[in-house]
Residue, then its C-alpha position, 0 to 999 in steps of 0.5 A: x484487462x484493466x490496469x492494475x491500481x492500488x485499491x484493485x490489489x488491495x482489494x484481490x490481497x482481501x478476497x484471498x486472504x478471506x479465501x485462505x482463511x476459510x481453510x476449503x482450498x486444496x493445498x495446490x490452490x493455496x499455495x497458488x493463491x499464497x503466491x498471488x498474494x505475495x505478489x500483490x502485497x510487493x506491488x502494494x508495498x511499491x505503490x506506498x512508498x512512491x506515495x510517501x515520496x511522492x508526499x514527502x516532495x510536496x511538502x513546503x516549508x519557508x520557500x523550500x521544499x523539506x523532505x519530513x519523514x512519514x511516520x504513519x502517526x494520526x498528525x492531522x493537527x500539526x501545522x506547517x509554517x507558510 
């Protein structure tokens, strides 16, 4: 079995959510594909917020490493002082 990875969730939550849209499984079926779900957007929501903190300890600023909060923002343009 291949290891689990962000993308490779994200992807199965996609299919699934497509699958249940389409309204042609069986009540069994969608509350076994609910769950599933359910279970990929908590590994997702885990694997995002290693990330942010992950990228939250990389960022420098004088010397000194500043935790600057994530706020999800389009801040491509903002520049760190070095």
């Amino acid at each position: 079995m291949a290891k689990k990875t962000f993308e490779s969730a994200l992807e199965r939550l996609e299919q699934i959510t497509e699958e249940l849209e389409d309204g042609e499984l069986s009540l069994d079926s969608s509350l076994k594909k609910f769950d599933e779900g359910i279970k990929l957007a908590g590994y997702c929501g885990e694997q995002l917020t290693k990330a942010k903190a992950k990228v939250e300890l990389l960022l420098e600023k004088d010397g000194k490493l500043e935790a600057i909060p994530f706020d999800g923002s389009d801040s491509g343009n903002q520049e760190l002082s070095e």
